[in-house]
N, C-alpha and C positions, 0 to 999 in steps of 0.2 A: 155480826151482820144484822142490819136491822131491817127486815123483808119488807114489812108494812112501808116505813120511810122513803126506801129505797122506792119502791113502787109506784104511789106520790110523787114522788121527785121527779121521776120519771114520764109519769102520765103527764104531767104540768111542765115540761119541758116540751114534749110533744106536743101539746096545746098551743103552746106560743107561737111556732114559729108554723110558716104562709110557706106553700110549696115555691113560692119564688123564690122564698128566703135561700132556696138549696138548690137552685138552678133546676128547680122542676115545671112542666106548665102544671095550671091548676086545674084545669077541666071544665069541664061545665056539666058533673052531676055531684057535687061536693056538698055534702047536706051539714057538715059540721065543719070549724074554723079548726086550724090544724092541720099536722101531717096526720095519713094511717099509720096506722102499725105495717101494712107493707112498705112504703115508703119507708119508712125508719128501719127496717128488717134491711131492706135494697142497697140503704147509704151504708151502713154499718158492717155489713157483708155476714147477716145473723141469717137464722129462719125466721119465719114470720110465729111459728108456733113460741119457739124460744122467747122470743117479744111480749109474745103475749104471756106466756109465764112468768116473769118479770113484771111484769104490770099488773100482775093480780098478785105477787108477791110468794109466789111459789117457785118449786125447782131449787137446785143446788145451788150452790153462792157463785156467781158467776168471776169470771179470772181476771185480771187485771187489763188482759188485754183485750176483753169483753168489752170491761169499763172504757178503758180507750176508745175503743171501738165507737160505742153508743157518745161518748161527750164529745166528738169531733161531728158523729153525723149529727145531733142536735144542737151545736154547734154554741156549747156553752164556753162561759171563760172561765180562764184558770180558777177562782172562787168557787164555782159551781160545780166545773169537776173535780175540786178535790173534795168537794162534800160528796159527791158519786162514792169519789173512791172510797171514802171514809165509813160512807152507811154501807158498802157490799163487804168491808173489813179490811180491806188494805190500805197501805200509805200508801200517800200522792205520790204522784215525779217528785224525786229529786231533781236538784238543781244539776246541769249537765245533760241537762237534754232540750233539745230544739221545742222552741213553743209551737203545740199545734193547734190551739186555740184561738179563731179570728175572734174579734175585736167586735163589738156591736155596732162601732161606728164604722169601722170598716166594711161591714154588712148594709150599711146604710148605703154609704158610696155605692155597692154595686145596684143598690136598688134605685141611685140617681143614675146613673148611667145604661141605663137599658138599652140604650138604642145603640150601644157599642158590646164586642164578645170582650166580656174581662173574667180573670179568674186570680183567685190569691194558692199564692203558693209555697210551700213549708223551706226551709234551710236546704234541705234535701230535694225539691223537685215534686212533693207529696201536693195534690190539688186539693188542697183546703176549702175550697168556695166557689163556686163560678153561678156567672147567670142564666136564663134560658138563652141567651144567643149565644153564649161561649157552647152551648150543647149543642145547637143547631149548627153552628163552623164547626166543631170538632167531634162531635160524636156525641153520646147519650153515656157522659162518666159517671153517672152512679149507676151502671150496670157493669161498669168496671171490676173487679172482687176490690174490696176495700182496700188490702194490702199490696195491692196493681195497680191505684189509682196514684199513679207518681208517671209524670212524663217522661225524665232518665230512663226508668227502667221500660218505659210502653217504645222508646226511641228504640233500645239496645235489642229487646228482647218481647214485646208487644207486637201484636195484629192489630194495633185501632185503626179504627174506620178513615181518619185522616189524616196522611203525612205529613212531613214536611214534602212539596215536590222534588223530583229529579236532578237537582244543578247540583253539580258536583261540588261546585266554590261554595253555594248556602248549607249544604249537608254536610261536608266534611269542619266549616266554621262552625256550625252549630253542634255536631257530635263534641269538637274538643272543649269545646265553651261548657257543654252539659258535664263530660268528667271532669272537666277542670272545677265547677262550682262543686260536686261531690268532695272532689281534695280538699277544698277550702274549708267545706262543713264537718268534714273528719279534724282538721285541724282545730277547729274552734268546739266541736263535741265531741272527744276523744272516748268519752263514755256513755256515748246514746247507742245502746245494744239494737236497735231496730238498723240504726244507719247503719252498723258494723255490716249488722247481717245482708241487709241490702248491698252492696258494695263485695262482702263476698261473692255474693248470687251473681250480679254482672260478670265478674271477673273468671268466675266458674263458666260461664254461659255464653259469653261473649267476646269471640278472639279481638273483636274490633276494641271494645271498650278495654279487655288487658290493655293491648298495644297501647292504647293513648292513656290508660294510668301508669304504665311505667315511664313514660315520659316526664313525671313529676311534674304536671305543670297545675298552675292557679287557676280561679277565672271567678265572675259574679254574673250573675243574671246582667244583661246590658239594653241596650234599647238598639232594634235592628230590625230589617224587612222583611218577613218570613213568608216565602212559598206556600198554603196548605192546599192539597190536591183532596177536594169537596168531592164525591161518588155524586152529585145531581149535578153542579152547576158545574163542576172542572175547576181549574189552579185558580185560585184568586190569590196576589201579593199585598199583603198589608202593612202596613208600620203597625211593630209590637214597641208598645213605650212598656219601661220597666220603671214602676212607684216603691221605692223602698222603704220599709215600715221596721226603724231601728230596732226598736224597744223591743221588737219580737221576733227579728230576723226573717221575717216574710218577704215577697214579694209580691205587688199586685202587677199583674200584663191586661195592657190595655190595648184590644186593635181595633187599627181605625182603617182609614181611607179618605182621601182627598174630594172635597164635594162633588159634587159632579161626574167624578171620575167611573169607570166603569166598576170598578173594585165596588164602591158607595153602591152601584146600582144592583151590586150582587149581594151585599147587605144589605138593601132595602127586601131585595126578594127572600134573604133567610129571614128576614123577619117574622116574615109572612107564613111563609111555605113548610120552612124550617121546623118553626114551632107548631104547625097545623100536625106537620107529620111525627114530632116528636109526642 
């Protein structure tokens, strides 16, 4: 392990990246360009102490699933975290497992898109990225724990803040659609040990979700109208487009609303309000 390196590597990853970059607001007492070390501690699901031991290059060699941890919240690409993994001493991912690395263009996009809720999301359901208004329509996800921040499991077995609403026909389409993408992603990563274990956890945990895995059925992330029942404003229905990113097995969901429409006029007000109170 090489502490100093590691350290480095790390501070200067922190640096780069704008609390937008991670679907945070920025504030307005920000004295230095950068996330904190709380913010980074929050995404990553660390202490803030831990953080900071790591960035002064002390403490024990931290685990691999540390390393995970930290290169999804700073939201490096494959390259950059397998030099993470390499200076803390372990090998990278092998190959057979889901990338969970967004793309820096792909991060671009969401920072052209602002004035829509979008968020990328892993093979599995795992929320990779989203903007401040995907926090403001759906909750505040990097207070998530890191290994809860996946929609499947927040649907089957989560309290977040906003559901999908009440209809039976949108809930019941969307539960089998969300196991069904799970089966797919087992099929295509038979040896991603985190998916395994996720997919137990449901199945242990949730009569609903058993029942519709034992049904063996397919599915993909799709583009379709989604209910979410907001605690200020109440139901708003949106069109969720699904953008699919081959190379890396992601998905980005993009919601909208028709101009004018009342929906648009409830996104103009999370805009606003949303982000004030986030």
């Amino acid at each position: 392990m090489n502490r100093a390196e590691l350290a480095a590597v790390l501070r200067q990853a922190r640096a780069r990246l704008r609390p937008q970059d991670v679907g945070l607001p920025s504030g307005t007492r920000r004295q230095v360009p950068g996330l904190r070390r709380e913010e980074v501690a929050m995404l990553a699901g660390l202490s803030v102490d831990y953080v900071v031991r790591l960035e002064q290059g002390r403490g024990a060699r931290p685990s691999a699933q540390v390393i995970t941890a930290l290169a999804q919240a700073l939201r490096l690409d494959d390259d950059d975290r397998d030099l993470l993994f390499r200076l803390a001493g372990h090998e990278p991912p092998q190959p057979g497992r889901m990338g969970m690395a967004v793309r820096p263009s792909v991060l671009r996009l969401l920072d052209r898109m602002a004035d829509l809720p979008v968020l990328v999301l892993s093979a599995k359901g795992d929320v990779l990225a989203w903007n401040p208004l995907a926090a403001a329509l759906q909750g505040d996800m990097s207070a998530w724990p890191r290994h809860r921040r996946n929609l499947i499991w927040q649907r089957f077995l989560g309290s977040s803040r906003c559901q999908v609403a009440a209809d039976p026909g949108e809930d019941e389409a969307a539960a089998r659609a969300a196991v069904g993408t799970l089966r797919a992603a087992q099929a295509r990563y038979p040896r991603d040990s985190d998916l395994a274990r996720m997919i137990s956890e449901l199945r242990r945990g949730s009569p609903r979700f058993e029942e519709l895995w034992r049904q063996g059925r397919s599915a993909a992330w799709r583009t379709a109208t989604k209910s979410i029942r907001h605690p200020q404003i109440g139901t708003i229905t949106l069109d969720c487009d699904t953008l699919l990113l081959p190379d890396t097995d992601q998905t980005v969901l993009v919601y909208s609303a028709a101009p004018g429409s009342p929906e648009a006029t409830a996104l103009d007000v999370l805009r606003v309000t949303g982000l004030q109170r986030l």
